[in-house]
C-alpha positions in Angstrom: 116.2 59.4 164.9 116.8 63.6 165.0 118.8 65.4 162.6 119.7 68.8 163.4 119.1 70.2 159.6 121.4 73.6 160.5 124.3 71.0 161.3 123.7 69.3 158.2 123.4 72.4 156.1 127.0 72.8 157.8 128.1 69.8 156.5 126.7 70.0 152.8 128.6 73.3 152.5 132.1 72.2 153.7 131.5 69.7 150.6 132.9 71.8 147.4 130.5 70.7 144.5 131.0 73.4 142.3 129.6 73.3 138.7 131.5 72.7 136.7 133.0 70.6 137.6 130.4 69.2 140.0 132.0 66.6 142.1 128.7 65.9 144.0 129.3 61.8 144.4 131.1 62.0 147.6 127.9 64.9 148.9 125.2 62.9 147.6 127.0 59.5 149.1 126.8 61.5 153.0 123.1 61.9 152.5 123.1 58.7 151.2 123.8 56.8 154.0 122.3 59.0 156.5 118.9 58.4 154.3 119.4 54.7 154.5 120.4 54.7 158.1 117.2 56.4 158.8 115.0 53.3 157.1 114.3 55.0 153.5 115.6 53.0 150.4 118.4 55.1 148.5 119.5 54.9 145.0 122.7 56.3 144.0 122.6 57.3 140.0 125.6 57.9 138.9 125.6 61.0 136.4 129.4 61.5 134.8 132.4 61.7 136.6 132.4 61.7 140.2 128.9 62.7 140.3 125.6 61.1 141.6 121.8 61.7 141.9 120.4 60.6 144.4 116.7 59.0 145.2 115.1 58.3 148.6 111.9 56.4 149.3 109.7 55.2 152.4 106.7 54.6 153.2 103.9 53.7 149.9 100.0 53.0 149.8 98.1 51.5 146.7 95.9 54.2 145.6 97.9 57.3 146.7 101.2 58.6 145.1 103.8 59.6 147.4 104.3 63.4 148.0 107.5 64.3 146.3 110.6 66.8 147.7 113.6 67.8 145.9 116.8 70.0 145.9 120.8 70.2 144.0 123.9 70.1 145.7 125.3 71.5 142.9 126.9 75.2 143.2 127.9 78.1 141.1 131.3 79.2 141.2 132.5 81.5 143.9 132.8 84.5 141.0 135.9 86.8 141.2 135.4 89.0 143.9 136.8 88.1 147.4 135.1 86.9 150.8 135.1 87.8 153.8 134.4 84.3 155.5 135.7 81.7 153.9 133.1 80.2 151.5 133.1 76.0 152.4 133.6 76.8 156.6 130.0 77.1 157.0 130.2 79.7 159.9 127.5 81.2 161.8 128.0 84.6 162.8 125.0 87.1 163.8 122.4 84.5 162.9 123.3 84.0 159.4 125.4 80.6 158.1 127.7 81.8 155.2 129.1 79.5 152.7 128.7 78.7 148.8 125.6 76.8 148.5 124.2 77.7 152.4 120.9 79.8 150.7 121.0 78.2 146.8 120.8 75.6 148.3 121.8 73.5 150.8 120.2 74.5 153.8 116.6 73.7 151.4 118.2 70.1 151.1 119.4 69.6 154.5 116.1 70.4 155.9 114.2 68.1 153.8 116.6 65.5 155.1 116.1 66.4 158.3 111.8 66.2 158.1 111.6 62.8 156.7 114.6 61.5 158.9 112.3 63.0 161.8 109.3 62.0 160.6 110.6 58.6 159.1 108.9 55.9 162.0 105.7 57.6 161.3 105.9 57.4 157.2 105.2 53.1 156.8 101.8 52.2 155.7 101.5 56.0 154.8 101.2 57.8 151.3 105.2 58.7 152.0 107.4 60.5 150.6 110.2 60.4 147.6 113.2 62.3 148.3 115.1 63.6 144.5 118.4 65.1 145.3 119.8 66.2 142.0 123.4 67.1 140.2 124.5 69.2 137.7 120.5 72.0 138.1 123.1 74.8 137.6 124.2 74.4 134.5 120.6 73.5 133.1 118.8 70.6 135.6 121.1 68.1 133.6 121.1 65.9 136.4 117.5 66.0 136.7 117.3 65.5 133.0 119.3 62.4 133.5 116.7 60.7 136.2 113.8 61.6 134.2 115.7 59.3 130.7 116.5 56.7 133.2 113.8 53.9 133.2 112.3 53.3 136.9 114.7 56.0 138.5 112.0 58.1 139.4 109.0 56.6 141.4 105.4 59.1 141.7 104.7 62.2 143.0 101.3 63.2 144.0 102.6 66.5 144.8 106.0 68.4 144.7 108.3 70.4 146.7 111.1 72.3 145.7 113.3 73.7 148.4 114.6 76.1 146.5 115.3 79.7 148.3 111.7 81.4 148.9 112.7 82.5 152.5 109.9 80.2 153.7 107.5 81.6 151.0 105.5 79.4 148.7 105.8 80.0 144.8 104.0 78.2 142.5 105.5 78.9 139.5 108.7 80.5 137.6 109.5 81.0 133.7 111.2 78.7 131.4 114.6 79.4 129.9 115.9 78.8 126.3 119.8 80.3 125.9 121.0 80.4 123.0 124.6 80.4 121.5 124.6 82.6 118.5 127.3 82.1 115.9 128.0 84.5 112.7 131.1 83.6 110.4 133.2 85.6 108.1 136.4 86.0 105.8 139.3 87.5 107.1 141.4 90.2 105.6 143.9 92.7 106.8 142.4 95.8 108.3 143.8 98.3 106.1 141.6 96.0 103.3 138.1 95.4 104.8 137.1 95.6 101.5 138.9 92.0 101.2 136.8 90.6 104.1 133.9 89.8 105.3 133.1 91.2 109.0 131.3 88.9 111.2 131.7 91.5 114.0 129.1 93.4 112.3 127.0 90.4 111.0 126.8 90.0 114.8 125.8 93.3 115.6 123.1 93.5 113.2 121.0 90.6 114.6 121.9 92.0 118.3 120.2 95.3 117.1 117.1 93.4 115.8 116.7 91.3 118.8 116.1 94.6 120.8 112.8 94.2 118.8 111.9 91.0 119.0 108.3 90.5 119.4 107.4 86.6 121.2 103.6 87.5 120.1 102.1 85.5 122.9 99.9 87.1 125.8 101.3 87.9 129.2 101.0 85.4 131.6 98.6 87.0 134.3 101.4 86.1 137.3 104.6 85.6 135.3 104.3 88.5 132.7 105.7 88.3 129.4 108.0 86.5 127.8 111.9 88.8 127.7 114.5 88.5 125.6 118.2 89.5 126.4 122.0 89.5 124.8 124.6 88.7 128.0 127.6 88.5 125.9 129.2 88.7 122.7 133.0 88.2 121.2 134.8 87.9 118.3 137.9 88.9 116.3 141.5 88.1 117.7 142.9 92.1 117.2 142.7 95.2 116.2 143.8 95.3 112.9 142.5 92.7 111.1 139.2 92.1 109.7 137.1 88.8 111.9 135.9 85.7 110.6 134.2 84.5 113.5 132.1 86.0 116.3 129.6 84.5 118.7 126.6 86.3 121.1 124.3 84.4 124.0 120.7 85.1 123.4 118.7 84.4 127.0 115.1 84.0 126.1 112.7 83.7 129.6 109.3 82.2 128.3 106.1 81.7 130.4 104.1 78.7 130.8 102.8 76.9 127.7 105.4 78.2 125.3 106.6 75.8 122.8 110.6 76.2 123.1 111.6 74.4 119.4 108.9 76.7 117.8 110.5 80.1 119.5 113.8 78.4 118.0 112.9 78.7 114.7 111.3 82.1 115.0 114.8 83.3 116.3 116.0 81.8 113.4 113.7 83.1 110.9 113.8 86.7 112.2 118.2 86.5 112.5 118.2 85.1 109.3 121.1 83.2 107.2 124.0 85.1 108.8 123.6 83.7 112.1 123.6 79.8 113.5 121.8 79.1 116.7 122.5 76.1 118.9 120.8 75.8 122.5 122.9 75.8 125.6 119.9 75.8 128.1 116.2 74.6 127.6 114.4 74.4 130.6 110.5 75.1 130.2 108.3 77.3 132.3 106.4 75.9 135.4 102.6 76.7 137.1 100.9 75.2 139.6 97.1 77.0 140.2 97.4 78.8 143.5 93.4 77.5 144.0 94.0 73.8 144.1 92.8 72.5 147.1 96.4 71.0 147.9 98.0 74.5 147.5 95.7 76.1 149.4 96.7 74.0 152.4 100.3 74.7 151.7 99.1 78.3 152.1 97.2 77.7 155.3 99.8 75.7 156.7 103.2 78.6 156.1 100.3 81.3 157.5 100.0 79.5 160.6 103.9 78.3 160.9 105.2 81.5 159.9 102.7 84.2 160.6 103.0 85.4 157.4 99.8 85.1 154.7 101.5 84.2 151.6 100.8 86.2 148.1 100.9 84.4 144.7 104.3 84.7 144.1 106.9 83.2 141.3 110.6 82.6 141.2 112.6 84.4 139.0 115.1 81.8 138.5 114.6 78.2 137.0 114.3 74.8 138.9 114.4 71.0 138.2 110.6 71.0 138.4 110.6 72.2 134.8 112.0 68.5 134.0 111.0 66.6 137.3 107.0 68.1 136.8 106.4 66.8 133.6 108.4 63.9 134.5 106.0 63.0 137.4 102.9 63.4 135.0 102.4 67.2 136.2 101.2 67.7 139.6 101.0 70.3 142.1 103.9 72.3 142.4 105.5 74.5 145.4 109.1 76.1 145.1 109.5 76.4 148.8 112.3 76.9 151.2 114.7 78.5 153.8 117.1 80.5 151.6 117.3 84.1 150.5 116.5 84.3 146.5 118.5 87.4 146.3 121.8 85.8 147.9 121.9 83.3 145.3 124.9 83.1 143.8 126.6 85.8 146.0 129.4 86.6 147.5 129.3 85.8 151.0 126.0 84.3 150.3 124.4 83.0 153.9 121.3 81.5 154.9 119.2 82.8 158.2 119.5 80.1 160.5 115.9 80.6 162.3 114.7 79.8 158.3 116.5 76.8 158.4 114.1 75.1 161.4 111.4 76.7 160.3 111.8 75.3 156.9 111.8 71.5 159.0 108.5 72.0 160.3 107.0 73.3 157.3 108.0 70.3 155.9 107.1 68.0 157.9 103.2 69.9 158.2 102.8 69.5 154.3 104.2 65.9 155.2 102.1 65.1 158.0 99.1 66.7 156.2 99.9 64.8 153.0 100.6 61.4 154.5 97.8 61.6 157.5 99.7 61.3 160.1 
């Protein structure tokens, strides 16, 4: 059995699963069924309303874990400016497939669809291969988070790919993510009286102003850097002349490897002091693979001789749902690899290169092939 994985990178995009709300049960149900029809053993896990994870198995050896791929069918939303094409058509035009989710990232999930589904007569009495399709990664890998609290939802993983956009390049790492909501409270009073009040506009404003100085004390990572801190928003008060008794901030703290995310809590805490309450939105740790296993290496070796291109030890700026499904599998090796475009994430008129898309397929099913021995 063939699947055409630009077709079905088509088809994943004409499904609207924007988060929130999500809506990804009737997405992950399609690839459901063409998983199953295909000989792998899918799970449905249902994860809120109208929403579902999805798990695929085949193949399965005693002594040797299966080699693990993953990807969301989760979006963003499509953000207030206009498009040019409309976003769920999934058009091709000029070599490029536009739509909401065609680079962050469909086309990654449809083409690890399509490699097992080719590959799939080959994969019985093989290693073989776990398939994670994931809800809900947009809003902080909740669905993912969901699997790995599940007893016996997930399976092994010798290995892990994670077909998020690379343009074909393999990363072995990104930084973790801890956002913060950041509250401050106050007494109202009229504003000819401020003296009656209690401002939590500037209670607010003073911590903002010390976070600018916020030192993580931890050493750089030698790939990822250090750790930043950053304030993306802030409100409070309901007008002009009167004195607010509430405001509210987002801290967005991007940590490397290794750093202990309840710990940096309470040093946010301790520096802000009294005035402010914290409560996390996002936790999502960091993630790093050693680019010298032997098991990277050959993903190395195996994109240099697909796409011609030797690859550098490169990270992803953004998070992914290996910072829960890694630990989850016991930590093994893993690759953020696939065929979308990092910086069209989350873009207007965001498109995938279609020659990625195929090329992504084989490079899949060489790390398969080399993986399973076959």
């Amino acid at each position: 059995m063939t699947t055409s994985a630009v077709e079905l990178t088509q088809e994943l995009v004409r499904f609207n699963t924007i988060n929130p709300p999500g809506g990804e049960m009737a997405c992950a149900e399609y690839l459901g069924t063409l998983l199953d029809t295909a000989g792998l053993e899918t799970t449905l896990h249902r994860f809120g309303d109208d929403r579902a994870n999805l798990v695929a198995r085949i193949g399965g050896v005693e002594g040797r874990p299966p080699i693990g791929l993953t990807g969301h069918i989760d979006t963003v939303p499509l953000g207030h400016r206009d498009w040019s094409v409309e976003p769920f058509a999934a058009e091709i035009s000029d070599g490029k497939l536009y739509g909401r989710g065609s680079t962050d990232m469909k086309s990654g999930v449809a083409a690890i669809c399509a490699a097992v589904i080719g590959l799939a007569q080959e994969l019985n009495g093989t290693p073989g291969v776990e398939i994670v399709i994931t809800a809900g990664e947009e809003t902080g890998c909740d669905g993912a988070y969901g699997l790995a609290a599940k007893a016996g939802a997930l399976g092994e993983a010798g290995a892990l790919i994670v077909a998020e956009p690379t343009s074909n390049a393999p990363w072995v790492g990104h930084k973790g993510a801890l956002w913060l909501r950041a509250v401050t409270e106050g007494v109202t009073a009229h504003g000819s009286m401020p003296e009656r009040g209690v401002n939590a506009i500037y209670k607010a404003a003073r911590a903002v102003s010390k976070l600018e100085d916020f030192d993580f004390n931890v050493a750089r990572h030698p790939v990822l850097g250090k750790p930043t801190v950053n304030v993306g928003n802030i409100s409070g008060g309901i007008n002009i002349n009167s004195v607010p008794d509430h405001a509210e901030f987002g801290i967005d703290l991007r940590t490397v490897p290794g750093q202990d995310h309840a710990h940096l809590r309470e040093q946010i805490m301790s520096y802000l002091g009294d005035d402010v309450e914290l409560e996390s939105v996002v936790d999502v740790p960091g993630v790093w693979t050693d680019p010298e296993l032997e098991w990277v290496q050959k993903v190395f070796s195996i994109v240099d001789g697909i796409t011609g291109e030797k690859p550098d030890v490169g990270t992803a700026s953004y998070f992914t749902d290996a910072s829960v499904l890694t630990p989850a599998y016991r930590n093994p090796p893993t690759v953020v690899l696939g065929p979308g475009e990092a910086a069209m994430a989350h873009q207007t008129d965001e498109y995938c290169y279609v020659h990625r898309i195929d090329q992504s397929v084989e490079l899949y099913s060489a790390i398969i092939r080399n993986w399973c021995g076959i």
